[in-house]
N, C-alpha and C positions, 0 to 999 in steps of 0.2 A: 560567398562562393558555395553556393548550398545545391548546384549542377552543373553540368558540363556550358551553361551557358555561356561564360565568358572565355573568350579568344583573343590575343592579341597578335600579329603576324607580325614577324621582323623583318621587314622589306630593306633590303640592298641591291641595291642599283636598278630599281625598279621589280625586281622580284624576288617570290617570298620565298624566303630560307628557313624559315624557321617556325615555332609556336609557342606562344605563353599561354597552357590552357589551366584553369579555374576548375574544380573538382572538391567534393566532397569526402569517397570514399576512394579509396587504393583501387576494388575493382574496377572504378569506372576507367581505369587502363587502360583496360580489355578494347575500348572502343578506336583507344589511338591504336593501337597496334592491331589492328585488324586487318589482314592478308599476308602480316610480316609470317615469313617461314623460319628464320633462323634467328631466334630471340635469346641473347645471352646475357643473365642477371651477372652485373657485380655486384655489390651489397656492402656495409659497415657491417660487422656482426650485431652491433648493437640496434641495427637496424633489423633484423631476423623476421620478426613477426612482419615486417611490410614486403620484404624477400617473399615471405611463404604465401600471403596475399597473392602476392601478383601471380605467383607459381599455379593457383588456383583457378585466377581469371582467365589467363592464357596459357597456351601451349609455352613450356621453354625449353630450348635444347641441352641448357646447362648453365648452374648456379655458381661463382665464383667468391667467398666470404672473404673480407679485408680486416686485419687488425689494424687500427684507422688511429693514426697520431701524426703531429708535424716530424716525428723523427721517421717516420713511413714515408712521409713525404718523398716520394724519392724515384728517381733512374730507375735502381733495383726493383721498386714495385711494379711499376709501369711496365718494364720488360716482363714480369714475373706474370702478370695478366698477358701481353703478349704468349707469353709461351705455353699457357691455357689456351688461349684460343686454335692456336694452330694445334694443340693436342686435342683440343674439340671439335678439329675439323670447319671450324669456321668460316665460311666463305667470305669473297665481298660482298654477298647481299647480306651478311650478317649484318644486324642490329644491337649494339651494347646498350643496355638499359642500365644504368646507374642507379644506385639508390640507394642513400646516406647523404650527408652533409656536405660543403665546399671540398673538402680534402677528396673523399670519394669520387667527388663529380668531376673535377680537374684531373684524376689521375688515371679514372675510367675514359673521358675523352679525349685525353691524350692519346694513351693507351689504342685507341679506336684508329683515332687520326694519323696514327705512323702504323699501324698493322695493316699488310700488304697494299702499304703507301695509301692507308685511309678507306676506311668504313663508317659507316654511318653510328650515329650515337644516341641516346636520347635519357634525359632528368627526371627523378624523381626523387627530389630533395627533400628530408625528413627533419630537417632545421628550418628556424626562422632566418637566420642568416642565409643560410644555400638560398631559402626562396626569393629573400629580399635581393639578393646580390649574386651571390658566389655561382650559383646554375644557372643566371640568365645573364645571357650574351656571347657564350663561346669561349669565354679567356679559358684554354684548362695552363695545367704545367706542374713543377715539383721545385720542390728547395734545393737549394747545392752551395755546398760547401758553409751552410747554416745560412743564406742568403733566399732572401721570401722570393717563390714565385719564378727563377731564375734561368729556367730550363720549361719552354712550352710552345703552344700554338695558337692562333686564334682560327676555333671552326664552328660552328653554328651548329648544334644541336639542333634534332629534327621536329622536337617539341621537348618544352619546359610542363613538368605536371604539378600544378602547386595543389596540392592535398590537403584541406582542412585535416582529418583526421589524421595525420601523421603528427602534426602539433602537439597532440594531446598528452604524448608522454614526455613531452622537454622537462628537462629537470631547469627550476626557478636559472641558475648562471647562465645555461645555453639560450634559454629563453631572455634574458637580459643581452647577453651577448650580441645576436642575431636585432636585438632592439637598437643598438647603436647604429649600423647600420640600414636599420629603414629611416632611422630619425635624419641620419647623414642626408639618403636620397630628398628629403623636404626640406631641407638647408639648401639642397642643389637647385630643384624645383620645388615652389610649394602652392600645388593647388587646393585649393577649397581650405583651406586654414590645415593642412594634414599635420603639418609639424605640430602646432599649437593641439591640437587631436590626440597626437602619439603623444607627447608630454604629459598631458590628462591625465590620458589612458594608463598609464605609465606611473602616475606618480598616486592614481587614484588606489591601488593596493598595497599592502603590506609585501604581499607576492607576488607580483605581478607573474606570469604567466602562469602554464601548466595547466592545460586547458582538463575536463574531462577525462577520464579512460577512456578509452577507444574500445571498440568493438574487437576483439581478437589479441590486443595487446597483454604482454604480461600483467598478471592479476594478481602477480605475490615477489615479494622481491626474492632474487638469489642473486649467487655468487657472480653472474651476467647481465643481471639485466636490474640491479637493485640500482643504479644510478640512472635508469630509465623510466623506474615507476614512479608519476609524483604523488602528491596527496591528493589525496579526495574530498575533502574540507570546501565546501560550494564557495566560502568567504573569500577562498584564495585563488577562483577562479577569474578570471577578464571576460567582458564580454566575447565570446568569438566570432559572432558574426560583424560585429566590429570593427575585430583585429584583421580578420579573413579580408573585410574592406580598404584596410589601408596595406594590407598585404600585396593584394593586388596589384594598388594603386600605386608602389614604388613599384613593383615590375613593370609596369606601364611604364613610369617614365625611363626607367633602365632598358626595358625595349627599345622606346623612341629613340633615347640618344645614341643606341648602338645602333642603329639604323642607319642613322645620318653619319656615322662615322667607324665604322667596322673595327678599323686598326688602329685605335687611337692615334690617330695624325691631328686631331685639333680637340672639340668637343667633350668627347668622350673623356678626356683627361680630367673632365672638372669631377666623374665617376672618383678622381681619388681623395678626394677631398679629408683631408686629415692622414693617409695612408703615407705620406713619404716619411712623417713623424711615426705613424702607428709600424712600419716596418721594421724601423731603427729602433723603435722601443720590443718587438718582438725577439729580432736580432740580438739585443743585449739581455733578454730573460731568457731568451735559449743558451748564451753564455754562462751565463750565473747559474742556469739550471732554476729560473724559476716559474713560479704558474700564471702564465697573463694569457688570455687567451684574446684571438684576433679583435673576435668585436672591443673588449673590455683597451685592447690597444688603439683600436680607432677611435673610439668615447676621449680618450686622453690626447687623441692626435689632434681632433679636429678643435679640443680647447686650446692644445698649442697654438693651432691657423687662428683660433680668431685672437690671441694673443695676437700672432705676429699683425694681422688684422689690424689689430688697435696704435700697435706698437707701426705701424708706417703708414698711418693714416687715413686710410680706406676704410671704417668702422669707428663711429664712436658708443664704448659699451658695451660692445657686444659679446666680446668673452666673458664681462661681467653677468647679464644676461643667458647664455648658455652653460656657463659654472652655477648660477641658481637650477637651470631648466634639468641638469643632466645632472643634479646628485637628488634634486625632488622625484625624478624619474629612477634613480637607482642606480646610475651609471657614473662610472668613475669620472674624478675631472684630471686628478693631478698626476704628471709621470713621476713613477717613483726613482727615475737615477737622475744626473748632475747632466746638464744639456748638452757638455764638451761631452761625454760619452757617447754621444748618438751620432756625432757626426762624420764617423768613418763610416756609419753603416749609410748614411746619406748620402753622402757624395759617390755611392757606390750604387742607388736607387735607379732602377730600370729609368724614372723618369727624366736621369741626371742627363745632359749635354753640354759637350765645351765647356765642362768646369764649372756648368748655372743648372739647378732645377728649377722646372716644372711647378712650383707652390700656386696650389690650387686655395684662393682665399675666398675672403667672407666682404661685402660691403652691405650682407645682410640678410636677413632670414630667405630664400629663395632666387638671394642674388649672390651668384659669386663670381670669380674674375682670376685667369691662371697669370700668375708675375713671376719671373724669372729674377731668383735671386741665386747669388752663391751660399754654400751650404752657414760660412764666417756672417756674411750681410744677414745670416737670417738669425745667426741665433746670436750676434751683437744688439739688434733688434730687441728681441726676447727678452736678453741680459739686462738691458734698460740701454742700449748705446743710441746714438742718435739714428733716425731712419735714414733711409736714400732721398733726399729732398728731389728726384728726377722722378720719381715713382707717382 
């Protein structure tokens, strides 16, 4: 992704809603937003220097900063950006440009989507995560009542900007984090061997990410930004134009299948593959108060599925196989609470119906299959009980 060359359009129902564009540098912004009159930044603070970027390239009418955590997650936020905009005169031809990670991007286009009943929004996600998943397809929303994701909308942002040079300051966790999740998308689909690639790639360094300094970005740590600056050590770099490729290449297929299926009604449900476990295990660290963040819950989620995978007969090996792939890679395999713990936040899972979830499985690397078990059938399973011999 070294120009604005690549494009991908997210066609629903015949016409295009949306954009995944390819980009180098923060300014080349300037070109998507081009005619827009009323450009309002919201931001992570930790995102600042790509904030002040964009402030550069184009006109903005006004910048909004976010103290950006799951406990923000929230109503309160949402409204609170709300209540910005109509103090900045905001119109409906505003435009929200988001810009920071998953949390920012869902809370900025929510935020968009219910102010005077919906304005237009647009991504600029400064995580490997937001890029691979969390800013492309429209899901925004907020936690409630410590339940992931629980309060939202589905609306199609007007372009996705994935930005080589925003990468460069991920500190080594978020940069592994954001890796679970691409790895997830090539267990869903996997073209041209991508998984087998990211795994490589992945297990070939000590440090896997943290690309370069960036051009503009902080140059010295402080009190703000010292968990933003990585090392500079070429040894601990990744290729980028590489990573930039398989970057892409899981928004690709996170475009296509939100395409073919907007509101997850079929499809698009295989997108959560490892997440009914990874929710329930995020749900029980926000109880304990402890540090698991999203990706590092999906990594553990998705070795659950292909656990249960094995364990009902759909897979043989394959958890065995992804438990070597995903701690050579640096990503966690094992959840750390007792399985009877997770299963109130499960049976509580947006994907739950009539008493059965949604369980997005594995019968193999690029092949997976959504089974409907109850939350007991899955983790009797797990436990070593006998499978559903109907399955």
């Amino acid at each position: 992704m070294q120009d604005m060359g690549k494009s991908i359009d997210i066609i629903i129902g015949g016409k295009v809603v949306g954009r995944v564009v390819g980009g180098s540098r923060v300014g080349e912004v300037a070109a998507l937003l081009e005619g827009e009159q009323e450009v309002f930044v919201v931001y992570d603070r930790q995102a600042v220097w790509v904030a002040e970027a964009v402030g550069r390239a184009v006109a903005v009418r006004g910048s909004l900063a976010l103290t950006v955590s799951e406990a923000a997650k929230s109503m309160d936020t949402v409204l609170s950006i709300c209540r910005w905009l109509l103090e900045s005169g905001a119109s409906r031809k505003a435009l929200v440009v988001a810009i920071g990670g998953g949390i920012t991007t869902d809370m900025a286009g929510f935020a968009a989507s219910i102010y005077k009943r919906g304005i237009r929004y647009a991504n600029l996600p400064t995580t490997l995560l937001a890029q691979v998943d969390a800013a492309v397809g429209g899901k925004t929303g907020v936690n409630f009542d410590a339940y992931k994701n629980m309060l939202g909308v589905i609306v199609q942002p007007v372009f996705t900007f994935l930005c080589a040079e925003v990468l460069r300051t991920l500190p080594r966790r978020d940069f592994l984090s954001g890796a679970a999740e691409l790895v997830k998308t090539f267990l869903i689909e996997d073209h041209d061997g991508h998984y087998a690639r990211s795994v490589r790639l992945l297990a070939a360094r000590d440090v896997p990410g943290c690309f370069p300094l960036a051009p503009g970005a902080p140059s010295s740590p402080s009190a703000d930004t010292a968990e933003r600056v990585p090392s500079t050590d070429s040894d601990q770099h990744v290729d980028e134009k590489e990573w930039q490729e398989l970057v892409f290449a899981a928004a690709a297929v996170k475009a296509g299948v939100v395409g073919r299926d907007p509101f997850e009604r079929g499809e698009r449900r295989k997108l959560n593959l490892g997440h009914t476990f990874a929710h329930a295990i995020e749900h029980e660290a926000r109880l304990r108060g402890d540090d698991i963040t999203h990706g590092e819950a999906v990594a553990m989620g998705i070795n659950l599925a292909a656990r249960l995978s094995d364990g009902l007969g759909l897979a043989q090996g394959l958890a065995g196989r992804l438990m070597r792939d995903f701690a050579a890679a640096g990503l966690p395999v094992a959840c750390p609470y007792p399985l009877e713990t997770l299963a109130g936040a499960m049976g509580r899972d947006k994907k739950a119906e009539g008493g059965r979830v949604h369980f997005v499985l594995l019968r193999g690397v690029g092949d997976v299959v959504i089974i409907d078990l109850t939350v007991e059938e899955a983790l009797r399973t797990l436990q070593g009980g006998a499978a559903d011999k109907r399955l």
